[in-house]
PAVEX-54386 format. One record per atom (N, C-alpha, C): residue in one letter; atom name; z, y, x. Coordinates in nm, 3 decimals, decimal comma, padded with zeros to 5 digits, m for minus. Layout:
<rs>
R;A;CA;Z;Y;X $
...
</rs>
This chain:
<rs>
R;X;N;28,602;m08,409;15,442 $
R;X;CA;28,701;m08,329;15,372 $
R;X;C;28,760;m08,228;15,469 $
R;X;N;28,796;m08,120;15,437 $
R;X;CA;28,840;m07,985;15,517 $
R;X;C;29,026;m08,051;15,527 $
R;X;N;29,042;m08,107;15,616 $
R;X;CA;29,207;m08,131;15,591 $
R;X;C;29,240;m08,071;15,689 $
R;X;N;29,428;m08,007;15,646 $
R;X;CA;29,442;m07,927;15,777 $
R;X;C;29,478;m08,053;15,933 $
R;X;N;29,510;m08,150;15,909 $
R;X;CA;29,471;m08,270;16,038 $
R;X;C;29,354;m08,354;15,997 $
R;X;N;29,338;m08,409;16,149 $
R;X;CA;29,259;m08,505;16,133 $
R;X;C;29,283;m08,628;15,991 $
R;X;N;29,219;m08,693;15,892 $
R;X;CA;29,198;m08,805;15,802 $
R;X;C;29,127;m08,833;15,756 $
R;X;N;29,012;m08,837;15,719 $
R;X;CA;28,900;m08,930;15,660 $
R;X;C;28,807;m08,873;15,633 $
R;X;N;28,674;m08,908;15,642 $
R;X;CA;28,544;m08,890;15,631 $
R;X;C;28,478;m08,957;15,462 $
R;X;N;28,415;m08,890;15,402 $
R;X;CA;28,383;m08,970;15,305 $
R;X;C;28,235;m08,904;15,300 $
R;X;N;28,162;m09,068;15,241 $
R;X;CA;27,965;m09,023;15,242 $
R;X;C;27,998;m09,108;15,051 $
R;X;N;27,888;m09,041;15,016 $
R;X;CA;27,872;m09,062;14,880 $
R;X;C;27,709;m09,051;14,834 $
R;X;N;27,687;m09,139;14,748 $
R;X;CA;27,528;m09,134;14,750 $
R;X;C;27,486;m09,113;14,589 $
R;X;N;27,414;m09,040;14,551 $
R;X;CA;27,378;m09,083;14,399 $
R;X;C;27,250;m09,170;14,362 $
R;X;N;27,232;m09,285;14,278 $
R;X;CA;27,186;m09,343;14,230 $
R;X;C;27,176;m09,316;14,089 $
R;X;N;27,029;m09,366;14,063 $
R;X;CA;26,921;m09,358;13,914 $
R;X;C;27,016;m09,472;13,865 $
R;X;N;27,035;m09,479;13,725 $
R;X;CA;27,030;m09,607;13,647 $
R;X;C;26,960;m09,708;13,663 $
R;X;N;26,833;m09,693;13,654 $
R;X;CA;26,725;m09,824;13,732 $
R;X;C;26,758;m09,868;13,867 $
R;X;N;26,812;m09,853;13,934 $
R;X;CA;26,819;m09,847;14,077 $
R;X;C;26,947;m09,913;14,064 $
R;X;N;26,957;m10,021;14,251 $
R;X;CA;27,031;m10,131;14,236 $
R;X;C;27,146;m10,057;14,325 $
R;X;N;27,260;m10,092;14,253 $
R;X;CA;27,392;m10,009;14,357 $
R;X;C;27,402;m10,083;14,494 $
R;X;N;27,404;m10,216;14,480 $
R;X;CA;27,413;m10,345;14,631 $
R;X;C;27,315;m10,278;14,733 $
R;X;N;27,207;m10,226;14,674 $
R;X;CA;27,095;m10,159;14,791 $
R;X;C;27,119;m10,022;14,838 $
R;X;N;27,190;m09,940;14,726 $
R;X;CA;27,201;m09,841;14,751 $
R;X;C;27,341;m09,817;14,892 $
R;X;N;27,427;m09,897;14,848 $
R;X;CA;27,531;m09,958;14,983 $
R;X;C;27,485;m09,980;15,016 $
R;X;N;27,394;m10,088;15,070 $
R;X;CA;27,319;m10,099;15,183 $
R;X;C;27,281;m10,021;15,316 $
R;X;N;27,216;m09,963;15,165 $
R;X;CA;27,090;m09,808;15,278 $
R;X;C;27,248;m09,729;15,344 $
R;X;N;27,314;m09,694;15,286 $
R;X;CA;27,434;m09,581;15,324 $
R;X;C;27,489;m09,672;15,419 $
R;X;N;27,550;m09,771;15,410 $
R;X;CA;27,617;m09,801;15,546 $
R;X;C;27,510;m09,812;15,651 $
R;X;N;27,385;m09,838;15,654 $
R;X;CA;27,324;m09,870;15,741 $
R;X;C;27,292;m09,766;15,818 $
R;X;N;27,242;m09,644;15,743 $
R;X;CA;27,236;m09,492;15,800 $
R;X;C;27,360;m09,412;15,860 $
R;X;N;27,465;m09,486;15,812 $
R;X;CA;27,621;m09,431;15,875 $
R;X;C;27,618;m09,528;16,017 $
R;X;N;27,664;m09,667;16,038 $
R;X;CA;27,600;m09,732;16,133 $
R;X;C;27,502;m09,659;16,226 $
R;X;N;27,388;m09,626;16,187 $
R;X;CA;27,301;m09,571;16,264 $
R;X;C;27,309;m09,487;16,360 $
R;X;N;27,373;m09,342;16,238 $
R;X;CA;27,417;m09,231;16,341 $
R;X;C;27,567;m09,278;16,380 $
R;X;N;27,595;m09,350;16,387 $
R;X;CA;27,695;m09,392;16,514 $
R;X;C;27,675;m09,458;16,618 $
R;X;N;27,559;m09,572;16,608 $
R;X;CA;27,527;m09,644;16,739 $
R;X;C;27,401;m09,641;16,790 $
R;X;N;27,287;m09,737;16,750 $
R;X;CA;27,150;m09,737;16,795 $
R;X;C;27,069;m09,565;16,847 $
R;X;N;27,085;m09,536;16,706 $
R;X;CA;27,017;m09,387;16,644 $
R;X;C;27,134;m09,310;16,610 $
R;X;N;27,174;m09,219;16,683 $
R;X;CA;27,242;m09,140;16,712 $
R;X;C;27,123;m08,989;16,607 $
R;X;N;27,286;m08,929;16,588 $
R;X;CA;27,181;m08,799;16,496 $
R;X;C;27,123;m08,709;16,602 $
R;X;N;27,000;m08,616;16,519 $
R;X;CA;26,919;m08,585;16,616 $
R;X;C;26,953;m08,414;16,622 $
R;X;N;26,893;m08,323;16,708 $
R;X;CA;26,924;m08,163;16,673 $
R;X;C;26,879;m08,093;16,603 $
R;X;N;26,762;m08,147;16,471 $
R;X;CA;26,715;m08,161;16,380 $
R;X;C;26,807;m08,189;16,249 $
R;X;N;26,863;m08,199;16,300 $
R;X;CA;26,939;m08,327;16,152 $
R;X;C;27,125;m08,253;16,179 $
R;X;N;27,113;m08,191;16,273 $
R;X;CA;27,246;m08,164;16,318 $
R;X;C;27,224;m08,046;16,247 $
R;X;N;27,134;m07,932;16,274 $
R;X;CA;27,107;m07,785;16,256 $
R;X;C;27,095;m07,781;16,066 $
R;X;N;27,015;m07,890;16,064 $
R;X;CA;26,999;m07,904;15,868 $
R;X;C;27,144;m07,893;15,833 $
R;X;N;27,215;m07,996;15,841 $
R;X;CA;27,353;m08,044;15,784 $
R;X;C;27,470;m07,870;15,819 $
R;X;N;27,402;m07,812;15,952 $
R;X;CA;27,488;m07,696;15,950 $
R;X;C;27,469;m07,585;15,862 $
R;X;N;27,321;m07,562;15,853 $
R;X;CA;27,253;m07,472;15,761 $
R;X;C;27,319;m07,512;15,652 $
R;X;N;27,291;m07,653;15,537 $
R;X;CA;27,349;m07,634;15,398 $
R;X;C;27,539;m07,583;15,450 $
R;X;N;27,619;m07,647;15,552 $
R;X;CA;27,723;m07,595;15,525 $
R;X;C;27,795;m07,464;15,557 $
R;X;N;27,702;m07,414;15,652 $
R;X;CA;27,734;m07,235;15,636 $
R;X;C;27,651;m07,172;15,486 $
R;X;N;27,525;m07,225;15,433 $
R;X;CA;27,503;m07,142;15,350 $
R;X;C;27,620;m07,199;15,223 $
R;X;N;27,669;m07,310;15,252 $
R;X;CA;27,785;m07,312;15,177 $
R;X;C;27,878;m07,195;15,154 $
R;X;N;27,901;m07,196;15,248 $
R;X;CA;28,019;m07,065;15,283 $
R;X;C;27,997;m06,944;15,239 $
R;X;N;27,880;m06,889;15,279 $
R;X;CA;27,818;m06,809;15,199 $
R;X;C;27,826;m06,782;15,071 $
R;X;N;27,792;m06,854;14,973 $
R;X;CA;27,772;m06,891;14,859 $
R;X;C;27,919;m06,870;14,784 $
R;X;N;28,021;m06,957;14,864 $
R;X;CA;28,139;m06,950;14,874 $
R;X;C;28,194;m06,754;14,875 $
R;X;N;28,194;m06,659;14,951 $
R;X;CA;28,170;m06,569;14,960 $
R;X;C;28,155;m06,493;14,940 $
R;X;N;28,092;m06,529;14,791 $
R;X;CA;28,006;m06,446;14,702 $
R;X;C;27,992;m06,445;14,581 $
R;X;N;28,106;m06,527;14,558 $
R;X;CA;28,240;m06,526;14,408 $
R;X;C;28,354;m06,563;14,454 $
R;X;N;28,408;m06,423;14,360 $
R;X;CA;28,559;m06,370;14,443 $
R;X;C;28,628;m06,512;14,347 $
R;X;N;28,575;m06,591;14,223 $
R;X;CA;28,678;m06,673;14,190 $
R;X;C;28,671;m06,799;14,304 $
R;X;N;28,591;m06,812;14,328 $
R;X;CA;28,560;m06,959;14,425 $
R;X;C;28,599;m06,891;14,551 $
R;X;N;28,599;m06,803;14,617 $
R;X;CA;28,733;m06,732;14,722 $
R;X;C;28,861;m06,823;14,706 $
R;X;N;28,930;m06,716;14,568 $
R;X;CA;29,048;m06,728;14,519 $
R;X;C;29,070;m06,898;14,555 $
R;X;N;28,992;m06,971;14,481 $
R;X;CA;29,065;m07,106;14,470 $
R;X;C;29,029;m07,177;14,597 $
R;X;N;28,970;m07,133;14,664 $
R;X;CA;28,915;m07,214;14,825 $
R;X;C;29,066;m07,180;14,930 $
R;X;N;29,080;m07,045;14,909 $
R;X;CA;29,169;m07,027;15,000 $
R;X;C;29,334;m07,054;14,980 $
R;X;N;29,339;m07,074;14,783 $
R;X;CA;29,477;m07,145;14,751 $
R;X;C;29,465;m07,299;14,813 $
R;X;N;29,367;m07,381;14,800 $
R;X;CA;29,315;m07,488;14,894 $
R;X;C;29,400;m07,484;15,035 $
R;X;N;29,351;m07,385;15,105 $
R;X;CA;29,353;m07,391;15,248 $
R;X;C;29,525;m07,352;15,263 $
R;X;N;29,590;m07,240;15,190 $
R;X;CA;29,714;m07,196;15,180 $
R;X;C;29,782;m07,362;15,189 $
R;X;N;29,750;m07,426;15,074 $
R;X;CA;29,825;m07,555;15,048 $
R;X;C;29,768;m07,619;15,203 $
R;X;N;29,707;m07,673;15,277 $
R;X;CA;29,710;m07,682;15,394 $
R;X;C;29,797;m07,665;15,509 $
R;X;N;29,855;m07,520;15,438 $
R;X;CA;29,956;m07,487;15,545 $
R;X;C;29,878;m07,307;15,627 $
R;X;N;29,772;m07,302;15,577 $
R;X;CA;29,738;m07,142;15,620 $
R;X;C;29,610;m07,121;15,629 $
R;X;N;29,560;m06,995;15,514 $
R;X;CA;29,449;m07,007;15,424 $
R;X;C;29,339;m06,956;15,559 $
R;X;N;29,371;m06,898;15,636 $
R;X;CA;29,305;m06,883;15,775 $
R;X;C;29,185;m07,035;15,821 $
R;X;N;29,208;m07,156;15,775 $
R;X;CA;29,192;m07,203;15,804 $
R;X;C;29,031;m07,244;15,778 $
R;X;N;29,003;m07,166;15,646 $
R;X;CA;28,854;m07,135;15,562 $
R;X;C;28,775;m07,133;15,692 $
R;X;N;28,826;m06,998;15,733 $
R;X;CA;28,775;m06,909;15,861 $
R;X;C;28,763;m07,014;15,960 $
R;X;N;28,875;m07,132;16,027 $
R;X;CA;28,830;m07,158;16,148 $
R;X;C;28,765;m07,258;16,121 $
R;X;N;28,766;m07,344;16,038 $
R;X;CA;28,633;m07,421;15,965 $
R;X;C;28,521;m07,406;16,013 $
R;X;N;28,480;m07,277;15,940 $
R;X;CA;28,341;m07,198;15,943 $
R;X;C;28,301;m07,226;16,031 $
R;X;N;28,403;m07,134;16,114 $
R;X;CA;28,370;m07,117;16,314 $
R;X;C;28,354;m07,268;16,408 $
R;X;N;28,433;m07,333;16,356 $
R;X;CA;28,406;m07,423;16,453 $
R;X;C;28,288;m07,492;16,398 $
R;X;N;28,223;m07,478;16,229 $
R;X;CA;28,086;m07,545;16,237 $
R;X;C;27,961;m07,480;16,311 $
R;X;N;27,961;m07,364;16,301 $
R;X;CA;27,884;m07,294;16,366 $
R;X;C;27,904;m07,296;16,549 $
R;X;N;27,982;m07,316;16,614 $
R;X;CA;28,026;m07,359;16,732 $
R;X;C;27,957;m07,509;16,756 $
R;X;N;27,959;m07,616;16,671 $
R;X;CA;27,963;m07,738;16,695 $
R;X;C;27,806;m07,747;16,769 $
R;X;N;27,803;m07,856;16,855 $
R;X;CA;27,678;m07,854;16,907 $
R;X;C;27,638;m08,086;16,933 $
R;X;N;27,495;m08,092;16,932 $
R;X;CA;27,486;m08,207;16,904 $
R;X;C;27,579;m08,323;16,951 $
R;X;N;27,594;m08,269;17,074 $
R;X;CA;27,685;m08,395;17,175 $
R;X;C;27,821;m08,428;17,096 $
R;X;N;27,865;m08,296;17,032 $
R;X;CA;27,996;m08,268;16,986 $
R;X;C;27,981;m08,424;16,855 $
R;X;N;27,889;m08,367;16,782 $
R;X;CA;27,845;m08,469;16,654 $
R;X;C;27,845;m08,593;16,707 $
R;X;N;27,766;m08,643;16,833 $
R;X;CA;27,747;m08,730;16,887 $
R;X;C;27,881;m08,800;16,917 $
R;X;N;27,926;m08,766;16,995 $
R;X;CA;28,111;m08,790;17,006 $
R;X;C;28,175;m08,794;16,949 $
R;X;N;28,185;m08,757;16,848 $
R;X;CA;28,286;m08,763;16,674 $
R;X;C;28,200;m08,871;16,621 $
R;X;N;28,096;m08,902;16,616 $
R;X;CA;28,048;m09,034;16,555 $
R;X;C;28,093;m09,189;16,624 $
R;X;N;28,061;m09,202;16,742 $
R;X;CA;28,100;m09,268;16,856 $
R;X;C;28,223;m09,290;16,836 $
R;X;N;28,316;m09,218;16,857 $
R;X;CA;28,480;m09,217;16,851 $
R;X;C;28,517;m09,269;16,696 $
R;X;N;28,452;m09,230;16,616 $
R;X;CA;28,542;m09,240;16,446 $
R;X;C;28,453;m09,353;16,385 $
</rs>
């Protein structure tokens, strides 16, 4: 979540109807686990996750209504600037960084 402090991380998975939810927890904590201890994420997997969230931004960008309500978002934050340092610091972020925010949180 974009909060203006540090608070919580959230992973969310979608599941088929046929498909068992107990497994589907499973697999997700186990892959969260993962990239925190054994298997650490890779610079592969770091560069993907940045790509969808700058072309987020983008996208974002490029309807002035989804502007409008992103940056009343960020205003309520405390200062709509904050879109901007978002951005920047994803594009800044580098693996070790990921690596260390996993480790730590």
């Amino acid at each position: 979540m974009d909060l203006h402090d540090p608070g919580y991380l959230m992973f969310h998975a979608e599941v088929r109807m046929e498909q068992s939810l107990e497994e589907a927890r499973k697999t997700l904590l186990a892959t969260v686990d993962a990239a925190a201890g054994a298997s650490p994420m890779t610079a592969e997997e770091v560069e993907r996750a940045r790509g969808t969230i700058l072309k987020n931004y983008e996208l974002t960008l490029n309807n002035a209504q989804r502007v409008g309500m992103l940056l009343s978002e960020y205003i309520g934050q405390g200062d709509w600037r904050l879109f901007y340092l978002h951005r920047d610091r994803v594009r800044a972020a580098t693996v070790e960084d990921v690596r260390a925010a996993a480790a730590a949180y």
